[in-house]
C-alpha positions, -999 to 999 in steps of 0.1 A, spaced: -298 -385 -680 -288 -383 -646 -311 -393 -617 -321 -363 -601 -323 -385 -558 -282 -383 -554 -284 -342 -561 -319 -343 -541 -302 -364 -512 -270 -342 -516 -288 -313 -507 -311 -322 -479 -281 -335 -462 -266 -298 -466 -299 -284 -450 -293 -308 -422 -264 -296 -418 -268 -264 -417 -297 -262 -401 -288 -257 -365 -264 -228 -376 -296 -209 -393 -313 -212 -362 -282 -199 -341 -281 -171 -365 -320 -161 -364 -312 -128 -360 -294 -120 -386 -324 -123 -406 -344 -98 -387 -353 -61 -403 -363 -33 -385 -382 -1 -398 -364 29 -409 -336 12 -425 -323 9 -388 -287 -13 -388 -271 -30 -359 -236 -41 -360 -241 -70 -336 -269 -95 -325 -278 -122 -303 -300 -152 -301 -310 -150 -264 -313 -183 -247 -348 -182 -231 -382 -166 -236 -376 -167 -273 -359 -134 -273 -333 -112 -293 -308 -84 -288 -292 -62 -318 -269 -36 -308 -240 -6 -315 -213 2 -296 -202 38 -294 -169 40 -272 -165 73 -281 -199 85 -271 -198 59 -243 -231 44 -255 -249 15 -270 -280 12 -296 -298 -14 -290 -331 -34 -302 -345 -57 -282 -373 -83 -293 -396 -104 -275 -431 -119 -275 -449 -105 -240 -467 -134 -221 -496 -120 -236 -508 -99 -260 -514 -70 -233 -483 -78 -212 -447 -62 -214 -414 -71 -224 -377 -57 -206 -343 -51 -207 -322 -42 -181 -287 -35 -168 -275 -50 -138 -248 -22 -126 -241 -45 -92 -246 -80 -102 -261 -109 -122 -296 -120 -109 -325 -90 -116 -329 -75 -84 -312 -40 -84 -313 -39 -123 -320 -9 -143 -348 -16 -165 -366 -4 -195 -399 -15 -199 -423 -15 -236 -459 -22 -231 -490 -11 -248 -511 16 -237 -548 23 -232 -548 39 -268 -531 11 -283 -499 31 -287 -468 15 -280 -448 34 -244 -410 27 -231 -406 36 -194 -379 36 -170 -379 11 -135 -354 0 -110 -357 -33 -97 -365 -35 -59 -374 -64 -53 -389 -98 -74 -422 -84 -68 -420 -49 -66 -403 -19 -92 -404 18 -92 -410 41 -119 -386 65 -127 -353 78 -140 -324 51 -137 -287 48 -132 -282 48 -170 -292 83 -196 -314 69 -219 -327 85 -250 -345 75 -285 -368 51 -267 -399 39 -284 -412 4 -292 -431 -17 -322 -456 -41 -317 -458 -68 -348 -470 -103 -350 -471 -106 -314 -434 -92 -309 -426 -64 -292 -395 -45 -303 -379 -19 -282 -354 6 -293 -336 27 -272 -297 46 -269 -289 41 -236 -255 62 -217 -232 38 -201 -201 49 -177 -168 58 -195 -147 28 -210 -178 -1 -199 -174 -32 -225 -192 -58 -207 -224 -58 -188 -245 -83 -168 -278 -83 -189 -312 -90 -174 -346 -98 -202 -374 -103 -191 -417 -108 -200 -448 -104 -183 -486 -107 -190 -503 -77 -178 -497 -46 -167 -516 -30 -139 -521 8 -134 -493 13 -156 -470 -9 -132 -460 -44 -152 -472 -72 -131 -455 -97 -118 -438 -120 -144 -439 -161 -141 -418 -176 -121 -408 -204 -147 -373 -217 -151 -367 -197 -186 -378 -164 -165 -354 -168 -137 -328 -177 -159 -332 -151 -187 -299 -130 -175 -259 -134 -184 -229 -109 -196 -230 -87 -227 -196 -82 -245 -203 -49 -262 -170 -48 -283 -165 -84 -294 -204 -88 -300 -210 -117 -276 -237 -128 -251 -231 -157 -231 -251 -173 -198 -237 -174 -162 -225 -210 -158 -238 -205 -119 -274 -204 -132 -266 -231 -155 -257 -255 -128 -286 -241 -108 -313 -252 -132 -294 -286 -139 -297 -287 -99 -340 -279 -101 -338 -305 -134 -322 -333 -110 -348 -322 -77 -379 -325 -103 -370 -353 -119 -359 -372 -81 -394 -362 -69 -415 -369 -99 -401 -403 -95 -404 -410 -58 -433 -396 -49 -450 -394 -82 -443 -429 -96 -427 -450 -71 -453 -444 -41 -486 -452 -63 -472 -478 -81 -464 -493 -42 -500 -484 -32 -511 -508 -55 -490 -537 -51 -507 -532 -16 -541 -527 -27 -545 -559 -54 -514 -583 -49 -522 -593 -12 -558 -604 -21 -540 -633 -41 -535 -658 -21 -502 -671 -44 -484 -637 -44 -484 -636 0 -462 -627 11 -442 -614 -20 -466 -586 -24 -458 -574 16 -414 -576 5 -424 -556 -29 -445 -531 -15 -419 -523 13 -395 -523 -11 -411 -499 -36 -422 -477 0 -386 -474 12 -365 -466 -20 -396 -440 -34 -391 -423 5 -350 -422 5 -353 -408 -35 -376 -386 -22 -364 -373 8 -326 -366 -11 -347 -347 -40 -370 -325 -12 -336 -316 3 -319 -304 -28 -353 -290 -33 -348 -270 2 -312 -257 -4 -319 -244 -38 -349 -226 -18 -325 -209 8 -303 -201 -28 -329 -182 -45 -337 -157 -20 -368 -132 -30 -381 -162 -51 -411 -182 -34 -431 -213 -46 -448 -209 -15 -478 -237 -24 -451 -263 -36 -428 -261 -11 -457 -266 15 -468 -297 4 -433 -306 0 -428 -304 34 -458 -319 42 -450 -347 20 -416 -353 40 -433 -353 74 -463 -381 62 -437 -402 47 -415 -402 78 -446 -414 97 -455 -439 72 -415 -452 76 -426 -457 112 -453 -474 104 -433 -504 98 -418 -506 130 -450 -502 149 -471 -525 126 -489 -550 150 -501 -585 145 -530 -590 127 -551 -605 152 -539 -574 181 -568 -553 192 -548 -520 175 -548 -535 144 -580 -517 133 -568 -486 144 -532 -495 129 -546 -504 95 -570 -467 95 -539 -446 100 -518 -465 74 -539 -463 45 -549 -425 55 -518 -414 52 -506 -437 27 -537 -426 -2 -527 -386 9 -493 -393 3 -503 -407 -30 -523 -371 -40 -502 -346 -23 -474 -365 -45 -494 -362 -74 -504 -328 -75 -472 -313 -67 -453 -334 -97 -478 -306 -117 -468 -279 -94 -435 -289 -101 -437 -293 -138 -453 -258 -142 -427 -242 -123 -396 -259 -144 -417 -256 -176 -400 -283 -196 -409 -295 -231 -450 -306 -234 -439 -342 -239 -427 -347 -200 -461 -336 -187 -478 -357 -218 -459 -380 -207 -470 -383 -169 -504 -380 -180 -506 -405 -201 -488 -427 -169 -513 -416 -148 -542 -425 -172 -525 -465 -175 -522 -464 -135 -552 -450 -133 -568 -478 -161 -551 -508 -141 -566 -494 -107 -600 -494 -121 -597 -529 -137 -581 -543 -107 -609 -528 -82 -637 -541 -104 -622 -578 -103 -612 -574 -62 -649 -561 -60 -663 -593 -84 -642 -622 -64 -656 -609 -30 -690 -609 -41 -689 -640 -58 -672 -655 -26 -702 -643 -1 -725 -651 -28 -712 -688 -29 -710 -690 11 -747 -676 13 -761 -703 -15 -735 -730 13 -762 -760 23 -767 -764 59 -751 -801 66 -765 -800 105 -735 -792 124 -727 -761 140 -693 -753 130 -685 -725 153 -688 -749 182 -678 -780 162 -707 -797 184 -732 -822 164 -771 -816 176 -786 -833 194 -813 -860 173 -846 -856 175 
C-alpha cells in the first residue's frame, strides 16, 4: 500500500502555490442577493475593499458593487469618480451609511475639500442605488451614467467612522486612506494604482523609518551612554567619543528624514498632521541647539559649567520624549503591520529595563561611596589645609 505523506506533501505544496492567486482572486468568490452578476471585479489594494462591475458602452454606463468594512460599525463607506484628476478632492461621490432606523441609505456628495463635502446631485446620473449591510460589510449598488465613449476612470474608495447629522465625518488620515485611489479600465476589466502615490508612500516609509531611528533609537540609546558610562572610571573618556558619536549621526539621520518629512508636507496639500509636524519641528530646532552645545561646552571647573550642564540635559531628556512620542504619532499615521509598533515597544521596554537597572546600581555605588567616606577615621590632620595640629 502506498504511503499516503508524498500525496499529502504533493498537495500542500499545490495549496502553497496557489495560495497567493486565491487571495488575488477573492472576489470572484463573492455572491450578491438577487442573483445579481458582474462581469468584472477587483481586489482593491487598501482598506480591505472590492469593486464588481458592467460595462454598458451602448448605454454609456456601468453597474457596479462596491464592498467595504466602514471604520466602524456606524460609519460609511464611498466610491467616487474623479472627472478632473487622481487624488479625492473634486471627486464625485456616492456615499452608503446606516440610518437612524437601521435602514441602509446611498447619497450623493462632491468632494470640496479633505474636510468638507456637499450633499447633492453630482456630475455623473446615478440610478438603482441602494446598499447591504452583512457581517460588518457594507455593499453598495448603484448604475451610474458616464459621458459618451469613457473607458477609463480615475477611481477614489474610501471609509469613515461616523456620520454626523447625516454628513460622513471626517475619515483617518492613515496611509491606506490617502492612498485608496488609481484608474479603472472599464472594458478590459482592470484596476491598477497610480505609481506617483506609490513612490509617495515608499517616500513617508523611508521619512518614518529615518526618524524612528534617529530620534527614536539613536538619541536615547546616546542619552544613556551619557547617563551610566561616564560614572565608570575605566570607560572615560570612551563614553564622551561614543555619546558624541551616537548625538551627531542620530541628528544628521534625523534632520535628512524631517526634511523629506517637510517636502512631502508641501506635496500633500489639504492634508495636515498638524500635532506631528509641530513637534517635528520642534525636534529640529532643540537638536540644532544641542549640536551647539558642543562647541560652547566649557571646562569643567569654569563658573558656567553649572549653568552649561542645566541646559544640556534639559534639552537633551525633551529631545528624548518629544522623539518618542512622535515615533507613535508617526506609526499611527503610516499604519504599518502591528509587529513594527510591537516591535518599538518591546525596545522601549529593554531600554527602559536597562535604565532602571543602571540608575539603581549608579544610585547604590554613590551611597555606598559617602557611606564609606562618613564611617572614614579621623587620623588628626586637616586635609584641606594639609597643616598637622598643633600638640597639645
Amino acid at each position: 500500500m502506498a504511503s499516503p505523506i508524498p500525496s499529502l506533501t504533493l498537495g500542500l505544496l499545490v495549496v502553497s502555490l496557489n495560495f497567493g492567486l486565491i487571495q488575488s482572486l477573492r472576489c470572484l468568490s463573492q455572491k450578491f442577493s438577487r442573483n445579481r452578476h458582474y462581469e468584472h471585479c477587483t481586489d482593491l489594494p487598501h482598506l480591505s475593499s472590492y469593486l464588481h462591475w458592467n460595462y454598458n458602452p451602448a448605454e454609456s454606463s456601468v453597474d457596479i458593487a462596491f464592498l467595504a468594512p466602514p471604520a466602524r460599525p456606524g460609519g460609511w463607506v464611498a466610491w467616487a469618480i474623479n472627472p478632473n484628476g487622481s487624488g479625492m478632492v473634486g471627486a464625485q461621490a456616492l456615499i452608503a451609511h446606516k440610518e437612524a432606523n437601521g435602514s441602509m441609505a446611498v447619497r450623493t456628495f462632491k468632494l470640496v475639500s479633505y474636510k468638507k463635502v456637499e450633499e447633492g446631485e453630482i456630475a455623473y446620473k446615478v440610478s438603482k442605488a441602494e446598499a447591504e449591510y452583512k457581517n460588518g460589510v457594507v455593499t453598495m449598488f448603484a448604475t451610474v451614467g458616464l459621458p459618451k465613449e469613457t473607458e477609463v476612470l480615475n477611481q477614489v474608495w474610501q471609509v469613515g467612522s461616523s456620520v454626523v447629522d447625516g454628513v460622513p465625518a471626517m475619515h483617518e488620515l492613515r496611509a491606506a486612506n490617502l492612498n485608496s485611489r488609481g484608474k479603472l479600465d472599464l472594458p478590459q476589466g482592470k484596476s491598477s494604482s497610480n505609481r506617483g502615490e506609490n513612490s509617495n508612500l515608499q517616500r513617508k516609509r523611508i521619512h518614518g523609518l529615518l526618524n524612528a531611528i534617529s530620534w527614536g533609537i539613536l538619541f536615547p540609546v546616546g542619552a544613556i551612554i551619557a547617563r551610566y558610562l561616564r560614572s565608570l572610571r575605566f570607560a572615560d573618556p570612551f563614553w564622551f567619543y561614543l555619546h558624541v558619536s551616537c548625538q551627531c549621526s542620530s541628528y544628521i539621520i534625523g534632520v535628512t528624514g524631517w526634511a523629506i518629512g517637510l517636502d512631502l508636507g508641501n506635496k500633500s496639500k489639504g492634508v495636515e498632521y498638524t500635532s506631528h509636524r509641530i513637534i517635528g519641528i520642534l525636534l529640529f530646532c532643540l537638536a540644532t541647539l544641542q549640536m551647539f552645545a558642543f562647541f560652547v561646552r566649557p571646562s569643567k571647573d569654569h563658573k558656567f559649567r553649572v549653568h552649561w550642564n542645566v541646559y544640556h540635559h534639559g534639552i537633551g531628556y525633551a529631545i528624548v520624549v518629544l522623539g518618542i512620542i512622535n515615533v507613535f504619532k508617526g506609526l499611527d499615521i503610516l499604519g504599518p503591520a502591528k509587529a513594527w509598533k510591537l516591535g518599538y515597544v518591546l525596545f522601549l521596554s529593554v531600554l527602559g529595563a536597562i535604565t532602571l537597572c543602571s540608575e539603581t546600581i549608579t544610585w547604590a555605588l554613590v551611597l555606598k561611596e559617602k557611606l564609606r567616606k562618613s564611617k572614614k577615621p579621623y587620623d588628626g590632620f586637616d586635609h584641606s589645609t594639609k597643616e598637622q595640629p598643633l600638640a597639645s
